[in-house]
C-alpha positions as CSV (number, residue, x, y, z in Angstrom):
1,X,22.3,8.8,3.1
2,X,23.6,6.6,6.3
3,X,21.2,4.6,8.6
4,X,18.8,5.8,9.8
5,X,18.8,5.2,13.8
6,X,15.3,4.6,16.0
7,X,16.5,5.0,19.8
8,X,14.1,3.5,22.1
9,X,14.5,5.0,25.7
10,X,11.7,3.5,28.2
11,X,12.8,2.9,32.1
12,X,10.5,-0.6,32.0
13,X,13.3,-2.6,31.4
14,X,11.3,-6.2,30.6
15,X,8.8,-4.0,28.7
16,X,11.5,-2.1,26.9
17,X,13.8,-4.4,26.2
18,X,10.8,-6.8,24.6
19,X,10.1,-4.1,22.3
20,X,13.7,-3.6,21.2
21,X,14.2,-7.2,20.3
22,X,10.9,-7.0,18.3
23,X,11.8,-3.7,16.5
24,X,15.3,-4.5,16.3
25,X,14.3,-7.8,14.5
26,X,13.3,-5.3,11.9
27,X,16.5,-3.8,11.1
28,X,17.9,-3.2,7.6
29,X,20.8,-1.8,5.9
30,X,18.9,1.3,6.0
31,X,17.9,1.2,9.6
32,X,19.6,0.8,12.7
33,X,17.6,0.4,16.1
34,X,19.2,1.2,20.0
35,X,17.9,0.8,23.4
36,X,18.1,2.9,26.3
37,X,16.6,2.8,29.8
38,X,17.9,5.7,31.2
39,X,17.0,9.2,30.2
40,X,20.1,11.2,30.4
41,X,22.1,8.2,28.4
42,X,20.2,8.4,25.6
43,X,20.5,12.8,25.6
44,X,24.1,12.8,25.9
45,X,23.8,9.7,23.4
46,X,21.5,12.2,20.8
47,X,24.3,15.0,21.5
48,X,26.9,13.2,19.7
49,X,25.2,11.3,17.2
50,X,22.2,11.9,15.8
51,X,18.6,10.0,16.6
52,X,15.9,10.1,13.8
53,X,13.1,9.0,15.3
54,X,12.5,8.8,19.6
55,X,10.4,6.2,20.5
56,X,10.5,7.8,24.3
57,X,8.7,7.0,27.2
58,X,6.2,9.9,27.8
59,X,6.5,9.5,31.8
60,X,10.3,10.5,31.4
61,X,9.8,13.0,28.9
62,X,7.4,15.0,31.1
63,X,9.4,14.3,34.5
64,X,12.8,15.3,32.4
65,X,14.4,19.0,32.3
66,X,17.0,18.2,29.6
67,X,15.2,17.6,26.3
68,X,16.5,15.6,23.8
69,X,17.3,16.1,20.6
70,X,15.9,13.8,17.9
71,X,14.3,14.8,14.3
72,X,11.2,12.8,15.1
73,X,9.7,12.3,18.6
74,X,6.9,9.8,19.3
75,X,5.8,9.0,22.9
76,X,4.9,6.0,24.4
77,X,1.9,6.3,26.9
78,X,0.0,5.1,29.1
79,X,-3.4,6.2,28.2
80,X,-5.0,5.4,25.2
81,X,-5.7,8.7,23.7
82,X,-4.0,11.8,24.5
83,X,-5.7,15.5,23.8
84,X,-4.5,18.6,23.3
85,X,-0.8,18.3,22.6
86,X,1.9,18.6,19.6
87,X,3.4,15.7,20.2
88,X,3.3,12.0,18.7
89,X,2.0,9.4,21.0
90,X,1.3,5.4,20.5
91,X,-0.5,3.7,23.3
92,X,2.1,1.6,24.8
93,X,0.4,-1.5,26.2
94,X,-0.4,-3.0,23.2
95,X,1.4,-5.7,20.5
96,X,5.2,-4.5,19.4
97,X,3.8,-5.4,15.9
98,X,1.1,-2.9,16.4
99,X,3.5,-0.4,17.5
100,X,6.1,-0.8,14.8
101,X,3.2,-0.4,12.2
102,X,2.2,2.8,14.2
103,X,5.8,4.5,14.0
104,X,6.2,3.4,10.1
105,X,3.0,5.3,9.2
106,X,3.6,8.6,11.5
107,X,6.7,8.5,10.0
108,X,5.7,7.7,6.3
109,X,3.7,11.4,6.5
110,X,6.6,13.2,7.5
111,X,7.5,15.0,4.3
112,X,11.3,14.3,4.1
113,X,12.6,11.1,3.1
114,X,13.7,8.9,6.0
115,X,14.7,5.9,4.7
116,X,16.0,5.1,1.1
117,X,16.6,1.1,-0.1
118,X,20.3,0.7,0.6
119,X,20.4,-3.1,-0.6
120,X,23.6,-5.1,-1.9
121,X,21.2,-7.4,-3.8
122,X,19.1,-6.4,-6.9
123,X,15.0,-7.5,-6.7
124,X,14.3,-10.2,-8.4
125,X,10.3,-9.7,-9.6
126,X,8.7,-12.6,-9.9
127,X,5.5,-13.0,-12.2
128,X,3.0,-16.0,-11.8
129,X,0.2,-15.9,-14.3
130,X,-1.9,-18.5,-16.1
131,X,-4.9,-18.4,-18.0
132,X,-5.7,-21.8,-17.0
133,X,-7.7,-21.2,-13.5
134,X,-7.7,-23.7,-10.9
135,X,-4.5,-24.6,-11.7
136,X,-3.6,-23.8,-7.3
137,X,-1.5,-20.3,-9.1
138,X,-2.4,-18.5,-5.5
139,X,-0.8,-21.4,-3.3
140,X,2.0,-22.1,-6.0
141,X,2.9,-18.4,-5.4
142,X,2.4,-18.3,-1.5
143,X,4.3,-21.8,-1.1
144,X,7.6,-20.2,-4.0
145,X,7.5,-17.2,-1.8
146,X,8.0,-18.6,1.6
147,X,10.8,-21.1,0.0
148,X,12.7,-17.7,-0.8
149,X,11.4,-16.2,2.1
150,X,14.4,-18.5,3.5
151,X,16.6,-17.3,1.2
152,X,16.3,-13.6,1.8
153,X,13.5,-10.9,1.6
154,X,10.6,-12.0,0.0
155,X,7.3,-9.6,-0.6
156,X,4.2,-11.1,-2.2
157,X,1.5,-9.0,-4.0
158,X,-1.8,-11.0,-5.0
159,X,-3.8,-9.2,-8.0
160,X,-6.6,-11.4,-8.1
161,X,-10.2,-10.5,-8.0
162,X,-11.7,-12.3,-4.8
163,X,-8.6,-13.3,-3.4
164,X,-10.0,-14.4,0.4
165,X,-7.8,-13.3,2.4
166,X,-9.7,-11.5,5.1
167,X,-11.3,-15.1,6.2
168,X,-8.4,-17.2,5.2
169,X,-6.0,-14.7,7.5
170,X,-8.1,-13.2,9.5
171,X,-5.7,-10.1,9.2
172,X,-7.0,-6.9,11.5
173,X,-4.7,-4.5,8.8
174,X,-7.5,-2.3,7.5
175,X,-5.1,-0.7,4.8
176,X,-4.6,-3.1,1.5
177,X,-2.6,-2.8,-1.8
178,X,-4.8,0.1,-3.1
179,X,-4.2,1.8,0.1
180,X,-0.2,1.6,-0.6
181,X,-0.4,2.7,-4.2
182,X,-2.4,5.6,-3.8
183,X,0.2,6.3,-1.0
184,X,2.8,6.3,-3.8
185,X,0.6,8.2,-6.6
186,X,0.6,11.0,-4.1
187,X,4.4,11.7,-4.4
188,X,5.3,10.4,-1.5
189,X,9.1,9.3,-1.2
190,X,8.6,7.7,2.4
191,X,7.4,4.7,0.6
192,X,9.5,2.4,2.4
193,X,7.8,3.1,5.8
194,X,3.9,3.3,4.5
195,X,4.9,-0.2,3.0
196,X,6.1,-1.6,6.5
197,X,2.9,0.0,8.1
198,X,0.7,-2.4,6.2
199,X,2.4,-6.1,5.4
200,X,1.2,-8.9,7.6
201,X,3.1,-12.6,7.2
202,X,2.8,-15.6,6.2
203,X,6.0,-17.6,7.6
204,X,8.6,-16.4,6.1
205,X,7.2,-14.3,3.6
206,X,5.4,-10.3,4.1
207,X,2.7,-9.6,2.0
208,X,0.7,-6.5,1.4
209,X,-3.6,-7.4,2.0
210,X,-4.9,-7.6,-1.3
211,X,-7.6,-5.0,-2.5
212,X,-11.4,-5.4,-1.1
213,X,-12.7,-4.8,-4.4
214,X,-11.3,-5.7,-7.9
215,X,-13.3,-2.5,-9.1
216,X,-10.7,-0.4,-7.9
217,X,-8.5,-1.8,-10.4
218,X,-10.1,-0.6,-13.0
219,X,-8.9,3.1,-13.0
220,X,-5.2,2.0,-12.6
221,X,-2.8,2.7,-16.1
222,X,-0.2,0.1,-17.0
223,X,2.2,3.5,-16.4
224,X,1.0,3.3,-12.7
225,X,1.6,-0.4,-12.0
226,X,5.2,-0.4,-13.9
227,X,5.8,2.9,-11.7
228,X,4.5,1.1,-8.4
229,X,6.4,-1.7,-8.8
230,X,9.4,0.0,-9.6
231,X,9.0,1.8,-6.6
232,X,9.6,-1.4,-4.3
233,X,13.4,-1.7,-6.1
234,X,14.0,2.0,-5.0
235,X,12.7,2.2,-1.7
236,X,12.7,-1.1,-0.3
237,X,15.4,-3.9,0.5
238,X,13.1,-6.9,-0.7
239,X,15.1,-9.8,-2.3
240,X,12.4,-11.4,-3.9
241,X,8.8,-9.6,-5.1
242,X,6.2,-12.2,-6.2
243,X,3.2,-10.7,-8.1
244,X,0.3,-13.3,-8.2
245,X,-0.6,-11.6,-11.1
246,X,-4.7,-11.7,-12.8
247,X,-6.1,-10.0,-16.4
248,X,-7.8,-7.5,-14.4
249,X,-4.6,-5.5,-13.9
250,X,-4.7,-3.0,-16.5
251,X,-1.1,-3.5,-17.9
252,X,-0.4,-7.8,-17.4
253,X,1.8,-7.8,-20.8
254,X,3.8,-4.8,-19.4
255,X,4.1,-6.1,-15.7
256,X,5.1,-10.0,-16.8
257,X,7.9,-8.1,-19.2
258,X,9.4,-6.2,-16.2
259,X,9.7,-9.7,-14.0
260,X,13.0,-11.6,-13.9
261,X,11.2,-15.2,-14.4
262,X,7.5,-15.8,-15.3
263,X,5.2,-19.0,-13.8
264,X,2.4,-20.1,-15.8
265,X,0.8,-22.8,-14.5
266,X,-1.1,-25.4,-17.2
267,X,-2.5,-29.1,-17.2
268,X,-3.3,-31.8,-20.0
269,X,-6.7,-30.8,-20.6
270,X,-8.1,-29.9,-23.9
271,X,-9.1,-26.5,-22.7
272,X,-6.4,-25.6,-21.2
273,X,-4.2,-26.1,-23.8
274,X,-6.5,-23.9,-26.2
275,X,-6.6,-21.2,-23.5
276,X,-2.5,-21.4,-23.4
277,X,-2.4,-21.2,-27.2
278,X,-4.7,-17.8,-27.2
279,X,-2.5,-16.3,-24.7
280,X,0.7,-16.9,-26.3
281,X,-0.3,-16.2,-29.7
282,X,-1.6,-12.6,-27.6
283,X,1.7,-12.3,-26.5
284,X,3.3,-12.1,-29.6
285,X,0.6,-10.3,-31.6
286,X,1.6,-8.1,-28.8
287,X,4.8,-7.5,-29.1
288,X,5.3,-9.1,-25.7
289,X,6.5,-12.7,-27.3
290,X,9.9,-11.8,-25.1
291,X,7.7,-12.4,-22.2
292,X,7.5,-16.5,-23.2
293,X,11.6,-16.6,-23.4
294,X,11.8,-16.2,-19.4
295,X,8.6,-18.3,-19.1
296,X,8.7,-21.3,-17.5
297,X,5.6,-23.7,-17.6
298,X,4.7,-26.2,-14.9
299,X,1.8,-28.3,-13.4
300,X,1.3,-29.4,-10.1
301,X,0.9,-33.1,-9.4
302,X,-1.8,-34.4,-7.5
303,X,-1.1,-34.9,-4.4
304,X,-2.7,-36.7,-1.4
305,X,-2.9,-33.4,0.7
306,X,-2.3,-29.5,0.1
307,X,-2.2,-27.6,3.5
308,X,-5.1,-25.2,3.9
309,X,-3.5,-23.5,6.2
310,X,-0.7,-20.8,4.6
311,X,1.6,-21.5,7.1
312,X,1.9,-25.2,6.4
313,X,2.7,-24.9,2.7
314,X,6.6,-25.1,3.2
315,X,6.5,-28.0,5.2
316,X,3.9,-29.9,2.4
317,X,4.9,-32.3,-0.4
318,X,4.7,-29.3,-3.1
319,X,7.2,-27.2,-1.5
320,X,9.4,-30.1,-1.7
321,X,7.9,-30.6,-5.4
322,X,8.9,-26.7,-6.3
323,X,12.2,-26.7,-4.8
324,X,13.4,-30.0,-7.0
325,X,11.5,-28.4,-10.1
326,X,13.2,-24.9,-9.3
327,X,16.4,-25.9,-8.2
328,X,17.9,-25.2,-12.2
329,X,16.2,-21.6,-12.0
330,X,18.7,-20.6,-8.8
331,X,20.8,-18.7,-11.0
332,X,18.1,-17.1,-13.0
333,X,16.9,-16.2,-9.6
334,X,19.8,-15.0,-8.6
335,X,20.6,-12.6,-11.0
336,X,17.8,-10.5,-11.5
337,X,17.5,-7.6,-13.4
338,X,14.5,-4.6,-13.1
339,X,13.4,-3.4,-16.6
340,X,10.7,-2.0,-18.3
């Protein structure tokens, strides 16, 4: 199907035309986002081509006699709650980042698809996994994925147990990466807008929150996560998908053989070279030892100072570290390929 078109029709101009530039900051191959400030523009607009989704200011809907027609209508008001009516409404005086998130999850429980991936580029998935811990694997992976966050459209899925990200963010998103794949398990096929309804950034890089508590992992199959993953190749227009992968994920081998290129993360120690032995040998007792031909090893220097802010990764001494080390991998990078 063609793009999908949000119309946004609101007669504050400033306040209208700030939220267009936000949502339209958002558009996609798969979605395309107009602006109106008068009423009857945007209905003889919607009777030539059509509108999918009408964010519409609910003053002028209620003051208008000619209705317009649009698949999905959501109004923006006023008040903060509104009683006793059919209609979708978001409370308008709030962030355009609230909002946005607002109209991708009233519009991720409509039961037809809306938007399908409609993406040029394949998704490269990118695995980082080590055995080894305190090896920095988490700010390796946040740091590669805002590097290719400048290169196109990067997601970033963290898998670990106590991961920290509600302090370290401070991210008011309730909804986390369990949240989203029980969204999928359901049969849902607006994937594409429950996703949107739940990332945050880091820079240049989305990311889903990760889960509260590494016990909901445990009822997960491998089937699930390949299936879950998968999903963000059909339904989204990501570039890049870093999984910060952990052994708790029911299904690691299975995963690290669907990415494109695999991170593991080591040192000189003694133990960490017998931890990295056991693994590999596991591999290929396995059957996975195809995982260790797109593996690529690396340490992190020491360095005088690693950010602790998120933000300030790209700008640190190990982005430039990773980009030198990485800049051989741009074609493997380049040339992904989903299987599994």
């Amino acid at each position: 199907m063609g793009r999908i078109v949000l119309a946004i029709c609101d007669d504050e101009k400033s306040y209208s035309e700030r939220l267009y530039e936000y949502i339209h900051s958002k558009e996609t191959d798969s979605l395309k986002v107009i602006w109106f400030t008068d009423y009857e523009q945007c209905a003889a607009y919607a009777n030539e081509e059509e509108i999918n989704i009408l964010l519409l200011s609910a003053d002028l809907y209620s003051e208008a006699e000619l209705k317009i027609s649009a698949s999905n209508i959501i109004l923006l008001s006023k008040n903060k709650t509104e009683s006793d009516s059919e209609e979708a409404y978001i409370y308008k005086y709030q962030s355009a980042e609230a909002i946005f998130k607002k109209i991708m999850r009233y519009c991720s429980k409509k039961e037809s698809q809306l938007i399908r991936r409609n993406c040029s580029k394949p998704l490269s998935i990118i695995g980082i996994y080590s055995p080894i811990k305190r090896t920095f694997q988490t700010t390796f992976a946040i740091t590669l994925g805002q590097i290719l966050g400048k290169k196109g459209k990067a997601l970033y899925l963290n898998f670990e147990s106590f991961s920290g990200f509600d302090s370290i963010m401070a991210s008011k998103n309730k909804a986390d990466l369990m949240d989203l794949l029980y969204f999928w398990t359901c049969g849902s096929s607006n994937f594409s807008f429950r996703l949107e309804s739940v990332i945050d950034k880091i820079g240049t890089l989305d990311y889903v929150p990760p889960v509260h508590s590494f016990r909901n992992f445990e009822g997960i199959s491998a089937t699930q996560w390949v299936g879950f993953i998968k999903a963000f190749e059909e339904y989204t227009d990501y570039e890049y998908l870093i999984l910060d992968l952990s052994e708790n994920v029911n299904g690691l081998f299975e995963i690290l053989r669907m990415c494109s290129r695999v991170y593991t993360l080591t040192d000189n120690k003694r133990i960490s070279t017998a931890k990295l032995s056991q693994y590999e040998a596991l591999l290929y007792e396995s059957s996975f030892g195809d995982v260790m031909d797109k593996t690529q090893k690396m340490s992190i220097p020491l360095f005088r100072e690693i950010p602790g802010s998120y933000e300030m990764l790209p700008y640190s001494d190990l982005a430039k570290h990773i980009s030198k080390e990485l800049d051989f991998e741009e074609r493997l990078l380049s040339e992904p390929k989903v299987t599994g």
